[in-house]
N, C-alpha and C positions, 0 to 999 in steps of 0.2 A: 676240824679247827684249822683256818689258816693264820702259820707265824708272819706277824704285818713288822713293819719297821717299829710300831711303835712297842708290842712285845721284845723286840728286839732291844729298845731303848731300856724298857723297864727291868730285862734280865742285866744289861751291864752297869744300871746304876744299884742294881739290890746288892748287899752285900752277902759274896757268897759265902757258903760255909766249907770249909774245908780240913781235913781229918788229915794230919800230917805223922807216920808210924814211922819215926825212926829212932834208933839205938845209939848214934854217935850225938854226944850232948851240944859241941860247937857247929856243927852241921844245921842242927835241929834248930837251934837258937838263931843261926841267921839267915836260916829258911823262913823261919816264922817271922823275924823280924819286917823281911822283904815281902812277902805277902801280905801281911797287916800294913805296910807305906800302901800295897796295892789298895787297898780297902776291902780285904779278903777277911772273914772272922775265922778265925786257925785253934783249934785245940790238937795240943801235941801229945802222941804217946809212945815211948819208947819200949814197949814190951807189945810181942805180937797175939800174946794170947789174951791182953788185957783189949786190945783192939778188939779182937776178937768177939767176946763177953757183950763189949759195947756195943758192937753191930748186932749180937744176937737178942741182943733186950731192950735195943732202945729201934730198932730198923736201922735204915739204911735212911739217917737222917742228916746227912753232910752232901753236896753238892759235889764234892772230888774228894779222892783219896789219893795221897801221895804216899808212895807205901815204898820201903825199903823191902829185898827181898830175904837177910838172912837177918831174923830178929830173933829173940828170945821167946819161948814157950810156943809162937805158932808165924811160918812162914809167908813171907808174904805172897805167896801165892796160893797159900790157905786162905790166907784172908780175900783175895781177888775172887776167888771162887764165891764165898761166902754172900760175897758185898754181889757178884752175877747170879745166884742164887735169888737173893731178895730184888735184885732191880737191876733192868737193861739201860735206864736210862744217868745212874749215875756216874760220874766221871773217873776215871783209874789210870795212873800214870803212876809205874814203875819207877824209881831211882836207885839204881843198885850199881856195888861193882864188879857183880857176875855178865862180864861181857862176849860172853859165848853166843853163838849163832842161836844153838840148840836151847840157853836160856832164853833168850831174846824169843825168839819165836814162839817158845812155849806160852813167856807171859801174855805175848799177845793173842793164843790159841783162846788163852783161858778167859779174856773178855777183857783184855785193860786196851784202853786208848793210846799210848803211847811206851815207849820203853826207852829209858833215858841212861845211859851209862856215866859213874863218875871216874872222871872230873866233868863237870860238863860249864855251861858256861851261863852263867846268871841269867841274863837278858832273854836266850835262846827260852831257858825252861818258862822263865815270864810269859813268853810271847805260848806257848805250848798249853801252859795253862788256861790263859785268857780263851784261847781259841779250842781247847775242850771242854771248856764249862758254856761257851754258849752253842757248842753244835748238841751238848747233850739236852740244854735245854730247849733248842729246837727240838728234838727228837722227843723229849715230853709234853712240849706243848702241841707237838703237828706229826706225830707217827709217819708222815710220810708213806707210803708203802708204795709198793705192785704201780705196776701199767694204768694208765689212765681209768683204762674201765673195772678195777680194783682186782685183775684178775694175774694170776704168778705169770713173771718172764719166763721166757721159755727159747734157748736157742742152740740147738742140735738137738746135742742126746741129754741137755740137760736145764730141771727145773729151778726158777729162782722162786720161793713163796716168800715173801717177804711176811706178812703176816704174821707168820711160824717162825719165820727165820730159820729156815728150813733149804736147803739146797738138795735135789733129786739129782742123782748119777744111775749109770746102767748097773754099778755097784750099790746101791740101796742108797741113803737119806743121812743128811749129817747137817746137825745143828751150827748155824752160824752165831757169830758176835754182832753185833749191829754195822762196825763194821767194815767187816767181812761183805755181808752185805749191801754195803754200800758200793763199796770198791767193785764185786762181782756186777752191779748193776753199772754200774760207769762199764767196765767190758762188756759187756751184753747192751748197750747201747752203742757201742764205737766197734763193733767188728771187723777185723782187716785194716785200721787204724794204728798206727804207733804211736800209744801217749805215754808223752813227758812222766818222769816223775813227778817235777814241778806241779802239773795239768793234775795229776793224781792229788797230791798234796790240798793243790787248792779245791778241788769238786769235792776229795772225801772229807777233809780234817780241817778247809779251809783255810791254810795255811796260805798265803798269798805273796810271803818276801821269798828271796831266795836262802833259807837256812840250810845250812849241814846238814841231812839224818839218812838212816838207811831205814828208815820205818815201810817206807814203800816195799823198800829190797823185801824184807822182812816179813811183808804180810804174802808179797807174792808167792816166795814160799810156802806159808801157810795152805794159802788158797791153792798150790799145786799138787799137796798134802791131799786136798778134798777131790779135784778134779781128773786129777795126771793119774793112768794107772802105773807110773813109772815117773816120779816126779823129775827125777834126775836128769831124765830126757824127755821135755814135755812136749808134744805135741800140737796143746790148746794153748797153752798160755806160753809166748816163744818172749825170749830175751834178744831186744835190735840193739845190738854192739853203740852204744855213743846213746843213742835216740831214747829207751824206754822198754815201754811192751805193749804185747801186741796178742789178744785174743783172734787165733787161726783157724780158719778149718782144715784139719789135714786133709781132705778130698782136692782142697784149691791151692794150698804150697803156698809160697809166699811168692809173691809177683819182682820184690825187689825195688817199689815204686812205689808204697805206699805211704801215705798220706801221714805226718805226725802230729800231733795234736799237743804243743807246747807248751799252754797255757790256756784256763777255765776262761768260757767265752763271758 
């Protein structure tokens, strides 16, 4: 199936649905408030094991979940799990004030779209929202996957399957998020390039202003988690001071001239 403009038209005029888990009452109230001006339909729940209950017996039938991380009865990254369990294609954006590296990156290990620290700033999370509900429903409506001839990327010593969602290392096989996979394929298509965060932003998450976030930071880590046998000092995936990063071969070093990739063509 290919997503046309006009799929495109009819996902931002439907009104989505969206599962908002949070515990603080004034937060909740004028989160929901600001979503529903959006033309968002929002049911709120403040307890995470009742979230929980709800995804187990009704599916995974909300378009995004906006999920608080410390809730009552079950955490939200119980529930992220849960909700990637039943479905790769539904939307998951963190809101918490666990603003640790080590949570941040977790949440996003475990399959959410974004990770949002409070305080954050009304507009930004808007703009964040808008732009993961319809990359997810591109992803349902057009899987997108692999190399033209529907076959996994492949570049060194390591496999991209997109299909699986599945990443091959000379250390065995390790399941991605979508993505993880996304991002992996933007590298594996620009090798010996340094791209932008920005250029990152806009090709995986579509995000196309210039906003504040370390989500990029963020997933790099992740992905160096998968690929670096020594993350800390990675090899494949190098950090250009000012510019971005840069998928390397250690065989070729880095020439010192290479090409930055700014912004999504």
């Amino acid at each position: 199936m290919t997503f046309t403009d006009t799929n495109r038209h009819q996902i931002q005029q439907r009104g989505h649905l969206v599962l908002l888990v949070e515990d603080e009452p004034n937060l909740a109230f004028s989160l929901e408030l600001n979503l529903k001006a959006e033309g968002y339909q929002v049911t709120v729940c403040a307890d995470g094991e009742r979230a929980r209950q709800m995804i187990l017996e009704d599916g995974v039938k909300f378009d995004l979940y906006l999920l608080d991380v410390n809730l009552p009865g079950c955490s939200g990254f119980e529930l992220a799990r849960t909700i990637r369990e039943l479905s790769q294609s539904a939307g998951i954006i963190f809101l918490t004030a666990r603003a640790s590296e080590a949570d941040s990156v977790h949440g996003l290990s475990i399959g959410a779209d974004d990770y949002i620290t409070k305080p954050f700033r009304l507009a930004e999370l808007m703009l964040k929202v808008k732009r993961t509900l319809t990359r997810c429903a591109m992803f349902a409506a057009d899987s997108t996957p692999v190399a033209d001839d529907g076959s996994p990327l492949i570049w060194g010593p390591f496999e991209l399957d997109f299909e699986r969602l599945v990443i091959l290392t000379p250390g065995g096989s390790s399941a991605l998020t979508r993505l993880e996979a996304d991002m992996l394929r933007e590298f594996f298509g620009n090798p010996g390039r340094v791209l932008s965060r920005q250029h990152l932003l806009a090709k995986v998450w579509g995000v196309s202003q210039d906003v504040e976030t370390r989500t990029v930071d963020n997933f790099v880590v992740r992905l160096r988690r998968l690929i670096e046998d020594d993350p800390a000092n990675p090899v494949y995936l190098k950090s250009v001071r000012g510019r971005g990063y840069m998928l390397s071969n250690p065989r070729h070093g880095m020439s010192g001239d290479e090409e930055t990739v700014d912004h999504a063509p």
